[in-house]
N, CA, C and O of each residue as an XYZ file, in Angstrom:
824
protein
N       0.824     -1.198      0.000
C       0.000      0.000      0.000
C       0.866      1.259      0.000
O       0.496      2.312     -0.520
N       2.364      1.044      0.783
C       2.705      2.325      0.560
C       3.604      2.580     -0.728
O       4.017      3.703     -1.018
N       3.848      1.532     -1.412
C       4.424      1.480     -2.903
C       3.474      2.197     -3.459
O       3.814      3.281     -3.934
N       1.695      1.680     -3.566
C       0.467      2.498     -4.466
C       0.550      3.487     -4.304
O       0.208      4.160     -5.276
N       1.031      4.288     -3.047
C       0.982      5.351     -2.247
C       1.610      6.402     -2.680
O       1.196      7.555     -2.557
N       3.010      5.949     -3.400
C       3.955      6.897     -3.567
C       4.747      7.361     -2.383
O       5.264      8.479     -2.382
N       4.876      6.378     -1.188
C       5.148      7.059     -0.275
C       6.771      6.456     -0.066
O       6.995      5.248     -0.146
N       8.078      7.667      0.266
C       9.491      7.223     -0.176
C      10.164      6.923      1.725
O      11.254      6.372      1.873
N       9.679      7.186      2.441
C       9.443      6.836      3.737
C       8.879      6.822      4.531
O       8.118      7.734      4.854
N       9.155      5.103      5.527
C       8.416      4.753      6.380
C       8.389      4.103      7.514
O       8.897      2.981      7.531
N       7.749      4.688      8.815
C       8.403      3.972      9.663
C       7.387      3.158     10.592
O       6.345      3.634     11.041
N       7.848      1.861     10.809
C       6.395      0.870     11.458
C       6.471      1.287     12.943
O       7.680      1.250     13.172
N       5.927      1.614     13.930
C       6.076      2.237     15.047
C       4.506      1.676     15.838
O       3.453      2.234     16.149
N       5.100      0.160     15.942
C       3.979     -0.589     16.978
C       3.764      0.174     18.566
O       4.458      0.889     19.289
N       2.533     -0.367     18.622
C       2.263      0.133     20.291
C       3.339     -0.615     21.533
O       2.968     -1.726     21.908
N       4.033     -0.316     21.874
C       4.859     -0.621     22.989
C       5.717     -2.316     22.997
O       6.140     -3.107     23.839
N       5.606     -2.190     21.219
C       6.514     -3.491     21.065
C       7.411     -3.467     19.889
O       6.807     -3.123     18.873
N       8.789     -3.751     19.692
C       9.049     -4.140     18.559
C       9.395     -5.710     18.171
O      10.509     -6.022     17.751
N       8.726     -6.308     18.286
C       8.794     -7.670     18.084
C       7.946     -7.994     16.519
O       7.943     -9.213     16.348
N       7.525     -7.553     15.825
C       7.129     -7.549     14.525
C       8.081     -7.174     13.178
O       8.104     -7.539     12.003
N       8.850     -6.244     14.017
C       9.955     -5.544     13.141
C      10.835     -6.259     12.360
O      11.290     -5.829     11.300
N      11.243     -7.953     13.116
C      12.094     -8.473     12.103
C      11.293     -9.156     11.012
O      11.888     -9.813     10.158
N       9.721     -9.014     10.994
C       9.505     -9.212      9.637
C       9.766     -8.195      8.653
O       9.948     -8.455      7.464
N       9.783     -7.070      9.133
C       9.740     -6.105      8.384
C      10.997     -5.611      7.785
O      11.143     -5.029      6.710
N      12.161     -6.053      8.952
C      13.630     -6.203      7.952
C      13.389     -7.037      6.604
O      13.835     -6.620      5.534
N      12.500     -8.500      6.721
C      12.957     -9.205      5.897
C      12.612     -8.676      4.492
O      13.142     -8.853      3.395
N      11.081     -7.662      5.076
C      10.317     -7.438      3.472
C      11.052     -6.055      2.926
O      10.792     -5.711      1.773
N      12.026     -5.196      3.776
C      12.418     -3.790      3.206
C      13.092     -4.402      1.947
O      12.950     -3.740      0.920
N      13.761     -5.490      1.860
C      14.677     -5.887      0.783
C      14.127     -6.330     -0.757
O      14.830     -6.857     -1.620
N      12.157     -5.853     -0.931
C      11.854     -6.056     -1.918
C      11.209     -4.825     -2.037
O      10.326     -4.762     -2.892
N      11.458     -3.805     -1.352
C      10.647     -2.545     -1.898
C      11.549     -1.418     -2.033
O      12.438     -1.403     -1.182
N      11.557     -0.444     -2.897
C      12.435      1.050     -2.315
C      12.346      1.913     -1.725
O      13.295      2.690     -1.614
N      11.140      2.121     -1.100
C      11.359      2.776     -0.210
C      12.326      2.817      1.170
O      13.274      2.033      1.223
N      12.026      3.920      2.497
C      13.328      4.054      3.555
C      12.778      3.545      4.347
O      11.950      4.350      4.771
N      12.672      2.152      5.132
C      12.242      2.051      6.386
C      13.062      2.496      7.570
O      14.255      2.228      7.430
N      12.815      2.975      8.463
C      12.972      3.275      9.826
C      12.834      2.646     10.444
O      11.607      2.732     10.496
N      13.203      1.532     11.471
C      12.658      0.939     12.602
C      12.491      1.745     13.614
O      13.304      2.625     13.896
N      10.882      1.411     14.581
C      10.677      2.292     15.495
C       9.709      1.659     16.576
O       9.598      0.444     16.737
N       9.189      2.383     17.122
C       8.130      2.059     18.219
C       7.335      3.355     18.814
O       7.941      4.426     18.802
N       5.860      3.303     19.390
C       5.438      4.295     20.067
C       5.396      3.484     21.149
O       4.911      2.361     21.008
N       5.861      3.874     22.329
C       5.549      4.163     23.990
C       5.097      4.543     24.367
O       5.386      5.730     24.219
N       3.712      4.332     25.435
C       3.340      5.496     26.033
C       4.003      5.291     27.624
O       4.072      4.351     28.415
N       4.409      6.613     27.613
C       5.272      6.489     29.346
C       4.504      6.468     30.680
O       3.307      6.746     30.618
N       4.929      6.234     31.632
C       4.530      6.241     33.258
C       3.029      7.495     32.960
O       1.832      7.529     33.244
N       4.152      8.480     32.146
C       2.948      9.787     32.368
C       1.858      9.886     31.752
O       1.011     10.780     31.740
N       1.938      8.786     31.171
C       0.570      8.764     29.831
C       0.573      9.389     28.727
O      -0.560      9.695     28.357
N       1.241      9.641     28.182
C       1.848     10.256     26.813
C       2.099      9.480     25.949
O       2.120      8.349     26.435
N       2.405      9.474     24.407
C       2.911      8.774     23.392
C       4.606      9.373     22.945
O       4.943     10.509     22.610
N       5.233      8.436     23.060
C       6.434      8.984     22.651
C       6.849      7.910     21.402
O       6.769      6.691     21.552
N       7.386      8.672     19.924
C       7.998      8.263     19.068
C       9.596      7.441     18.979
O      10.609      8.139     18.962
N       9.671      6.303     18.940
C      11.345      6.614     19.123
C      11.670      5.525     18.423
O      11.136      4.416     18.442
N      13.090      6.128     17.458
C      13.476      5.833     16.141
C      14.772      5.175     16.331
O      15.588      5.952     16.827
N      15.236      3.995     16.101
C      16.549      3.675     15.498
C      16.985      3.674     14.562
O      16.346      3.742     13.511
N      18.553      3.573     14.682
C      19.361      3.687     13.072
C      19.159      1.985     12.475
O      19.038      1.792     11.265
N      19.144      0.967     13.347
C      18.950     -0.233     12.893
C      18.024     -1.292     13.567
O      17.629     -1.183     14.728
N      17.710     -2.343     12.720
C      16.150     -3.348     13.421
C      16.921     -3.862     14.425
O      16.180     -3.991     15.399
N      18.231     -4.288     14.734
C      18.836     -4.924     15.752
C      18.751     -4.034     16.868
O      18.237     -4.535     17.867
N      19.198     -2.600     16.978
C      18.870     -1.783     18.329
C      17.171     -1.278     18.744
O      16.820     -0.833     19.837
N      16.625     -1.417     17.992
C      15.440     -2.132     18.280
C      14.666     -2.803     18.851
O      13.957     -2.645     19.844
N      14.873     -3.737     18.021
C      15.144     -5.429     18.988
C      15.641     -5.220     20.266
O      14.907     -5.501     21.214
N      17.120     -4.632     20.534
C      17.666     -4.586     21.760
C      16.511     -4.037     22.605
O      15.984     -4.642     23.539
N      16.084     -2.448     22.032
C      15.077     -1.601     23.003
C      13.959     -2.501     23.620
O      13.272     -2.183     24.591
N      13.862     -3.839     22.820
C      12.647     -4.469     23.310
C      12.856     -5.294     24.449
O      11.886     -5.810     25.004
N      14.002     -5.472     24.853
C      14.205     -5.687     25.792
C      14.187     -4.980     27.309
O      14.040     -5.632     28.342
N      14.319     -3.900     27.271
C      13.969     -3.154     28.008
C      12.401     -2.799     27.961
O      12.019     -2.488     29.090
N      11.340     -2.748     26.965
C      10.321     -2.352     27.154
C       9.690     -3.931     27.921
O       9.654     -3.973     29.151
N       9.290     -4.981     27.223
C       8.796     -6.002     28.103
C       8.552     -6.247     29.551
O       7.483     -6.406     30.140
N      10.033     -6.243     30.089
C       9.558     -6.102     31.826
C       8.513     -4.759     32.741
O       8.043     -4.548     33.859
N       8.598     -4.028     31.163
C       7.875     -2.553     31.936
C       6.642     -2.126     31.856
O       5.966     -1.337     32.515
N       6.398     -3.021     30.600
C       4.672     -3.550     29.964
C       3.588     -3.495     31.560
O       3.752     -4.245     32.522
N       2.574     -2.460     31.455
C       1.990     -2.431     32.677
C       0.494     -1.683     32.039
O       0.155     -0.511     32.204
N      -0.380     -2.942     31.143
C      -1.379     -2.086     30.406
C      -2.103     -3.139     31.457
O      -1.699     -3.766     32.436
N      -3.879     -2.978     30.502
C      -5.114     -3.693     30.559
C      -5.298     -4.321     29.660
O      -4.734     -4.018     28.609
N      -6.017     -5.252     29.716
C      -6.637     -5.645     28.739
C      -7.991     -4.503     28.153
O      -8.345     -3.566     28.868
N      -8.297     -4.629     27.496
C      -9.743     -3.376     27.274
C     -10.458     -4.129     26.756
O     -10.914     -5.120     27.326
N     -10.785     -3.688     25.136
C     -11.348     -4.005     24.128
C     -11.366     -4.785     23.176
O     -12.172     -5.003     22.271
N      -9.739     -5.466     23.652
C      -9.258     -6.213     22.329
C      -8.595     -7.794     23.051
O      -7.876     -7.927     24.041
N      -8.949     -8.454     22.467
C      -8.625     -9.557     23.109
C      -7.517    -10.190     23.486
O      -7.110     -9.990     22.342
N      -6.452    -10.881     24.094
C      -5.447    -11.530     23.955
C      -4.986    -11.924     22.743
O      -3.917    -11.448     22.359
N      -5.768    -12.952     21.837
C      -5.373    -13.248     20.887
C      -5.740    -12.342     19.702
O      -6.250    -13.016     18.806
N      -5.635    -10.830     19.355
C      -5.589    -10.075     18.782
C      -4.070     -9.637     18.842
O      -3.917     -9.131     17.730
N      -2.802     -9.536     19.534
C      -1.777     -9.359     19.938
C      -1.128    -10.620     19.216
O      -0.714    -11.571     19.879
N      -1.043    -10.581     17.579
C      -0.382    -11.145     17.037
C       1.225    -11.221     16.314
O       1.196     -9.993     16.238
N       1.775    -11.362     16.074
C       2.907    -11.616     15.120
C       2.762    -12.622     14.179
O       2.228    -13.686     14.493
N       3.215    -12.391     12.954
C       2.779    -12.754     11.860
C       4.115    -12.860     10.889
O       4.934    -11.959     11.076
N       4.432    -13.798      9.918
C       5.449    -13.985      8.840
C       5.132    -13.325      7.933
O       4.182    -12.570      8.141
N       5.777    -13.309      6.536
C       5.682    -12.112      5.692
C       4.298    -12.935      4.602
O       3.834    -12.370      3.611
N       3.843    -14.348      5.094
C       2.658    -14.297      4.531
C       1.268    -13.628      5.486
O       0.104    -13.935      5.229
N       1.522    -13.016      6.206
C       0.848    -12.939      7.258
C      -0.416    -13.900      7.669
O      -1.642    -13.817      7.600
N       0.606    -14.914      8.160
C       0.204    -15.817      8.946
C       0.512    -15.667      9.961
O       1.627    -15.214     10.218
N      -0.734    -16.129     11.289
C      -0.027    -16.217     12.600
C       0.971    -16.836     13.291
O       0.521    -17.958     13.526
N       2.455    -16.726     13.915
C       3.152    -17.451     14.425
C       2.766    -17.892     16.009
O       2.739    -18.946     16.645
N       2.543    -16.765     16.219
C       2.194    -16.845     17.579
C       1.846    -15.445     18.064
O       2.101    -14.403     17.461
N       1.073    -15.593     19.531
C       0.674    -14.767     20.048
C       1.137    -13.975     21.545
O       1.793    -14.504     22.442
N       0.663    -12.730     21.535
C       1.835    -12.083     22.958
C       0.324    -11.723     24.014
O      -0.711    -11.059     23.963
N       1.039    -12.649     24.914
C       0.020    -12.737     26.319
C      -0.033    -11.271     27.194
O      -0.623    -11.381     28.269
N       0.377    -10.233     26.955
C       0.584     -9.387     27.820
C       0.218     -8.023     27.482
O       0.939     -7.565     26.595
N      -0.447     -7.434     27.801
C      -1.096     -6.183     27.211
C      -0.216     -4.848     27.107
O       0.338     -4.148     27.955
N      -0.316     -4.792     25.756
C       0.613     -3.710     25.445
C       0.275     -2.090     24.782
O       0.643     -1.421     23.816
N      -0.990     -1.894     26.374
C      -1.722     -0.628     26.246
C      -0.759      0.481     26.984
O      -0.881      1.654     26.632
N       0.196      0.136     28.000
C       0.812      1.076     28.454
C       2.180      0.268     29.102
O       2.278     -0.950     29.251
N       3.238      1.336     29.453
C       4.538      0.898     30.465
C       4.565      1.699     31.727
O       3.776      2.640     31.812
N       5.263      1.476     32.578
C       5.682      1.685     33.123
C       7.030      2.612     33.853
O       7.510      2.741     34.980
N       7.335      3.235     32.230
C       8.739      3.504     32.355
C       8.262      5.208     32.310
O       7.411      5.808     31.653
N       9.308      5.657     33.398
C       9.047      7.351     33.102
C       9.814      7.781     32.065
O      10.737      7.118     31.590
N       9.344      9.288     31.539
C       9.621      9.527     30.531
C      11.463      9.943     30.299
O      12.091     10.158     29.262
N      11.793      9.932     31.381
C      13.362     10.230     32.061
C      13.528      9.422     31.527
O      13.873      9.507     30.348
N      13.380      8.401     32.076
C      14.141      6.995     31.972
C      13.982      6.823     30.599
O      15.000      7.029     29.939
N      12.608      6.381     29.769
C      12.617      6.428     28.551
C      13.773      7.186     27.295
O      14.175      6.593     26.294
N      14.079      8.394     27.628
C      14.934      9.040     27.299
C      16.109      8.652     27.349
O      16.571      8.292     26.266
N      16.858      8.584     28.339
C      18.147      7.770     28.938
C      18.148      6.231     27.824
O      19.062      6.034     27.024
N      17.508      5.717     27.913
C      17.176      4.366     27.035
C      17.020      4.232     25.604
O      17.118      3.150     25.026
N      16.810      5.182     25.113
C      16.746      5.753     23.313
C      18.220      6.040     23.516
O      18.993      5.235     22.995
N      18.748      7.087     24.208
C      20.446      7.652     23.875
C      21.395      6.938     23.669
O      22.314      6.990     22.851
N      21.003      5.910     24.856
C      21.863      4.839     25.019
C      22.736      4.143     23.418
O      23.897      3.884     23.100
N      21.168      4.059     22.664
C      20.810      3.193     21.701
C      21.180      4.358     20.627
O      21.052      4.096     19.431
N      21.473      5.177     20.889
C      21.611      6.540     19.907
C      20.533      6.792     19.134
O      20.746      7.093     17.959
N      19.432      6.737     19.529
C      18.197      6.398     18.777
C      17.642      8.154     18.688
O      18.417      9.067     18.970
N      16.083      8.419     18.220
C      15.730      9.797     18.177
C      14.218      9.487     19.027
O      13.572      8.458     19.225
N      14.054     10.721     19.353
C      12.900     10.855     20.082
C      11.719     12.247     19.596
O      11.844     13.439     19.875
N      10.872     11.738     18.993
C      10.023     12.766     18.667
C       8.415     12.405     19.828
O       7.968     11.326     20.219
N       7.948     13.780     20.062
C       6.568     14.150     20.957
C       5.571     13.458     20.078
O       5.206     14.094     19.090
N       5.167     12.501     20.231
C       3.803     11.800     19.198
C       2.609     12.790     19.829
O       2.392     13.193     20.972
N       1.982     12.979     18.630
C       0.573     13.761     19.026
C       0.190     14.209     19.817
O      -0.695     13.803     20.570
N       1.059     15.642     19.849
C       1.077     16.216     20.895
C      -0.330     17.713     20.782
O      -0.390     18.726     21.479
N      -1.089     17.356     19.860
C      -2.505     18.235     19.838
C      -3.576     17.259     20.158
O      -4.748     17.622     20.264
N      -3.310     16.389     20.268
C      -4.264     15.249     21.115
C      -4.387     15.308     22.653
O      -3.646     14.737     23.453
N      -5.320     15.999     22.897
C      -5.443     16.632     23.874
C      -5.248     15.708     25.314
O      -4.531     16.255     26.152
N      -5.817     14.353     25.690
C      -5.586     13.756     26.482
C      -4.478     12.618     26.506
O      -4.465     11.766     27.395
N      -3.426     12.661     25.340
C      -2.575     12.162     25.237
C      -0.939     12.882     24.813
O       0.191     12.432     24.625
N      -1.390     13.818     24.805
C      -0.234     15.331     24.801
C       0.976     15.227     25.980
O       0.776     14.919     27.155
N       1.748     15.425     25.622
C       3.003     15.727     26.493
C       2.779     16.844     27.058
O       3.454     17.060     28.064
N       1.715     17.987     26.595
C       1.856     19.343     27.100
C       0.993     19.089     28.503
O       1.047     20.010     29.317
N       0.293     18.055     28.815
C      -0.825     18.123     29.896
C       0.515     17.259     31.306
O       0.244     16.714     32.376
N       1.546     17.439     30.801
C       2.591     16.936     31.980
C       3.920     17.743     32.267
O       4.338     18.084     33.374
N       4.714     18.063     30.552
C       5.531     18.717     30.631
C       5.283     20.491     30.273
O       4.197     20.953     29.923
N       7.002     21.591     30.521
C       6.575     21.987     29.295
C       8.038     21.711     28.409
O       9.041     21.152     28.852
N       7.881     22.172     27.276
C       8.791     21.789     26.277
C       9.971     21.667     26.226
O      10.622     20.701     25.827
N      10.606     23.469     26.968
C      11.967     23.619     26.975
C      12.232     22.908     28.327
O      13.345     23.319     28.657
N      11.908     22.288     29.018
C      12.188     21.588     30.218
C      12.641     19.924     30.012
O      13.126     19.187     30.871
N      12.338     19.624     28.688
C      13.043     18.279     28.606
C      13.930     17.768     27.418
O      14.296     18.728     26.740
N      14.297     16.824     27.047
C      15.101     16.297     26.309
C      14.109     15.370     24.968
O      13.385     14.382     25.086
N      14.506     16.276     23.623
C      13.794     15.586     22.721
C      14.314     15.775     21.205
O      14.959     16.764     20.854
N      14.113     15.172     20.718
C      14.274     15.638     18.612
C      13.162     16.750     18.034
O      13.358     17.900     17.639
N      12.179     16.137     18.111
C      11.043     16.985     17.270
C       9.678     16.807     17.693
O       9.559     15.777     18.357
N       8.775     17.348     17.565
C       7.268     17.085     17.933
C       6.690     16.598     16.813
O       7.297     16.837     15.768
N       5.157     15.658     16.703
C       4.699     15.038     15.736
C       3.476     15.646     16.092
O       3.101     15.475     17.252
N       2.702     16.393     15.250
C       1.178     16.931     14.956
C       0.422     15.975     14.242
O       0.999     15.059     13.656
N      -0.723     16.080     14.229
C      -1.626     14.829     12.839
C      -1.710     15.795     11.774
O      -1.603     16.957     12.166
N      -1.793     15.713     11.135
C      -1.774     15.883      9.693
C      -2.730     16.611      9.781
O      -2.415     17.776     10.021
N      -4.190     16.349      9.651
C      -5.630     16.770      9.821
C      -5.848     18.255     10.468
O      -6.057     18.317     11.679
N      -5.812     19.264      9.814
C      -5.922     20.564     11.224
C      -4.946     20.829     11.728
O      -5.012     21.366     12.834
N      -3.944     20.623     11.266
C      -2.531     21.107     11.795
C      -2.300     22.555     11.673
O      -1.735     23.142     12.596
N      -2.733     23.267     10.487
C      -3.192     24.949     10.108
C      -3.662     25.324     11.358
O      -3.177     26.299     11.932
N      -4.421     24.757     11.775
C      -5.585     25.621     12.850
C      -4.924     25.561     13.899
O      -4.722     26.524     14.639
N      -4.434     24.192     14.109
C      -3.451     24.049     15.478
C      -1.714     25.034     15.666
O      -1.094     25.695     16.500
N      -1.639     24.719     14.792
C      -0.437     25.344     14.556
C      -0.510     27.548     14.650
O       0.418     28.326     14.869
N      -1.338     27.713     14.496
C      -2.073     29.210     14.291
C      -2.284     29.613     15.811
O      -1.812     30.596     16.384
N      -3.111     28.613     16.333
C      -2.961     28.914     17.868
C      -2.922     28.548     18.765
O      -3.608     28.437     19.781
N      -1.067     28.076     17.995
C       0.097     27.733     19.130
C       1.153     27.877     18.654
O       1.961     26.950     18.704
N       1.549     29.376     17.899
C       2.810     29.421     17.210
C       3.389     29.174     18.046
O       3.348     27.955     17.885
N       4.377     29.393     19.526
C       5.633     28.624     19.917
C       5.946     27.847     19.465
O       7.095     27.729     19.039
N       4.839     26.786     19.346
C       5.795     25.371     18.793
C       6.373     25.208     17.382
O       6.875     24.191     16.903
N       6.138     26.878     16.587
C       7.009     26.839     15.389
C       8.289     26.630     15.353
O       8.929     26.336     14.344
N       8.777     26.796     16.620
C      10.560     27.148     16.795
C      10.694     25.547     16.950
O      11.841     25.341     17.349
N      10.102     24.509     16.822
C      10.803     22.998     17.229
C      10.451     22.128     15.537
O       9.618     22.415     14.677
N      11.283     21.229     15.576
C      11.466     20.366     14.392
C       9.968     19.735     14.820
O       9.471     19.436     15.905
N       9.438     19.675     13.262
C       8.098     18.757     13.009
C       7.713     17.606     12.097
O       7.770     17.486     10.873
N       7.531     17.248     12.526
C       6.757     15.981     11.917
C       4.859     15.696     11.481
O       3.994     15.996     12.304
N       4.550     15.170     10.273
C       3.552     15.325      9.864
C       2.826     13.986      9.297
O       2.660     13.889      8.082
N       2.465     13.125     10.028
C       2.292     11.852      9.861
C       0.662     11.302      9.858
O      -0.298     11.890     10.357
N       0.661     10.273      9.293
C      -0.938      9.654      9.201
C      -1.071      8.396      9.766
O      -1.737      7.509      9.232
N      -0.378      8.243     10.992
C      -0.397      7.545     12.452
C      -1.369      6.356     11.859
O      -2.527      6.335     12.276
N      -0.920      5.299     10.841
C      -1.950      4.357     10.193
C      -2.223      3.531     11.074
O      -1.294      3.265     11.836
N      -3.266      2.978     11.257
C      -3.659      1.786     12.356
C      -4.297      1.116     11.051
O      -4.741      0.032     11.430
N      -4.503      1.249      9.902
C      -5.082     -0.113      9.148
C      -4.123      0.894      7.335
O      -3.799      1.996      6.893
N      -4.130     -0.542      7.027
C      -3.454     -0.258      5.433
C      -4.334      1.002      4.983
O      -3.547      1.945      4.900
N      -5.696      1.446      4.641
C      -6.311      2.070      4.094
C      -5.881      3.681      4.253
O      -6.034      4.541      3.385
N      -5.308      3.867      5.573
C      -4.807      5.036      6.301
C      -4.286      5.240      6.166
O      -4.151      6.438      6.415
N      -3.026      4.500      5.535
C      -1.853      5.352      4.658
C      -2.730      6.132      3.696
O      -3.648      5.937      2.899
N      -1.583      7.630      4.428
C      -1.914      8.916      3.702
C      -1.050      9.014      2.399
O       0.125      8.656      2.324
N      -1.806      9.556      1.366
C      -0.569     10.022      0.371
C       0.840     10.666      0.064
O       1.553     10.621      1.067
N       1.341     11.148     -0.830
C       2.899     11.578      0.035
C       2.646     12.869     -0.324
O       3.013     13.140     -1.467
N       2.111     13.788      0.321
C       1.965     15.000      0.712
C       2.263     16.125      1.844
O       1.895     17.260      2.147
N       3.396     14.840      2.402
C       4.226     15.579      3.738
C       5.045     15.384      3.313
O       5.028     14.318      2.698
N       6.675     16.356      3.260
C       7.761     16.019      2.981
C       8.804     16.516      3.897
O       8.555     17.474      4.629
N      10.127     15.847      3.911
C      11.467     16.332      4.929
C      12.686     16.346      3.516
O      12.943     15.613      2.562
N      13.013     17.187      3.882
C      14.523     17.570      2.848
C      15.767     17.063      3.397
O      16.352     17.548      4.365
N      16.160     15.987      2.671
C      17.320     15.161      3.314
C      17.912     14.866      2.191
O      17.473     14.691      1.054
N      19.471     14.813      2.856
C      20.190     14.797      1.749
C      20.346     13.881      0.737
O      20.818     14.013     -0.393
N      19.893     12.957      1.293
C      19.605     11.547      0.931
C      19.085     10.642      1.250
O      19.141     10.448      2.464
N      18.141      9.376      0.243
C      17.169      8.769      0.924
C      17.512      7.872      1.803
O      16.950      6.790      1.629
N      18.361      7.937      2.844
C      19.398      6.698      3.736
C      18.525      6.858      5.204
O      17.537      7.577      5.356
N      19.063      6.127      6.075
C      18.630      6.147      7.320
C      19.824      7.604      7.604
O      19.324      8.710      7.807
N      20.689      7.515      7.596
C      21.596      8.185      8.487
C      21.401      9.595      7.670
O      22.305     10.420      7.804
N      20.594      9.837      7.065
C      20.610     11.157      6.685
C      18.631     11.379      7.321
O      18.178     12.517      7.445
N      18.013     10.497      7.538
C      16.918     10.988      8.108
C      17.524     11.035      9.594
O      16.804     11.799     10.236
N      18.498     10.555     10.358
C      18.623     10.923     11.493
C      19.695     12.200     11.889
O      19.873     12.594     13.042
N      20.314     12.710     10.775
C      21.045     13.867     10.412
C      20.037     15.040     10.800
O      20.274     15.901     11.647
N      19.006     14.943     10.127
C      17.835     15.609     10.030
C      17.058     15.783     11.104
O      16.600     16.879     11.428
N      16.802     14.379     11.911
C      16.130     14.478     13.339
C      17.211     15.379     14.678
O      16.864     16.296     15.423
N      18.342     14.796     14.592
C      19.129     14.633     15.225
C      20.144     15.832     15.579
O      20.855     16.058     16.558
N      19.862     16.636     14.125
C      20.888     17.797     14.211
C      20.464     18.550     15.035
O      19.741     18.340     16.009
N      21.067     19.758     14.522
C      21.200     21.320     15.459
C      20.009     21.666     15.187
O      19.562     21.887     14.062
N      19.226     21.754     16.598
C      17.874     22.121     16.544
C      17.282     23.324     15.965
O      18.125     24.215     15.858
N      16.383     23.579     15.649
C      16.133     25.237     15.158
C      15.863     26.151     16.330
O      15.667     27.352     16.144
């Protein structure tokens, strides 16, 4: 879908797991587009945090640290909805443990991306009950860039210029194939590589 799409990067950024990701090494090697390996977290504070590696192996590593910290509910969705799947997407097996929230503060979270030299962007942070702004404020912590939704970002952005001065991101946060957005958001990089999208995250802030 994101080949139909036109879309030249992409990054899979499961809810509080990367354990899917090494399928997704296996399939980058038949498409051209840039994958990113990644993950969203939501921390101790209830927030969504973005966070990006340069490779699926530090990743992988990060998932080691997220597992013991896994501290959701079950809700709406069942146990065996918490699948992993091969690149026919078939089921291999299933993850017993609900991966609606962690445990980890957002400190710590931080400390744990660096480690990994990884990037950290504010996930949807105009989402009002899942905002970083309803805990932190901005210049008070350690981050890459903020992520807005796509949708109303004009309106949001209008009134709340401060957050013009921070690196942005403009994403269509897909939860089903259909939701990939078209490629109508773009980042100027020098090249289509990983290490030049983290040049980009990573540099000298504005």
């Amino acid at each position: 879908m994101a080949m139909l799409k036109g879309v030249d990067l992409v990054s899979i950024t499961d809810h509080n797991s990367t354990k899917q990701l090494r399928l997704i090494e296996d399939l980058q090697e038949s498409y051209d587009f840039l994958l990113i390996p990644g993950v969203e977290v939501t921390v101790k504070e209830n927030f969504d945090v973005l966070c990006y590696f340069r490779t699926f192996n530090d990743a992988i590593i990060f998932d080691k640290f997220l597992e013991p910290n896994l501290n959701g509910e079950w809700g709406i969705f069942s146990e065996e909805d918490q699948v992993i799947t091969d690149i026919f997407d078939t089921v291999c097996e299933t993850f017993p443990i609900p991966l609606t929230k962690t445990k980890i503060p957002y400190l710590s979270l931080v400390k744990e991306v660096r480690s990994l030299n990884g990037a950290i962007v504010l996930a949807h942070i105009d989402r009002g009950s899942k905002s970083v702004l309803n805990v932190f404020e901005l210049n008070d912590i350690d981050f890459d860039a903020i992520e807005i939704q796509k949708y109303g970002k004009e309106k949001y952005l209008k009134e709340n210029p401060k957050l013009e001065k921070y690196k942005m991101l403009f994403n269509s946060d897909s939860h089903t194939l259909m939701s990939i957005s078209e490629k109508d958001e773009y980042i100027d990089l020098k090249e289509k590589t990983v290490n030049a999208f983290f040049d980009f995250l990573i540099g000298e802030k504005l």
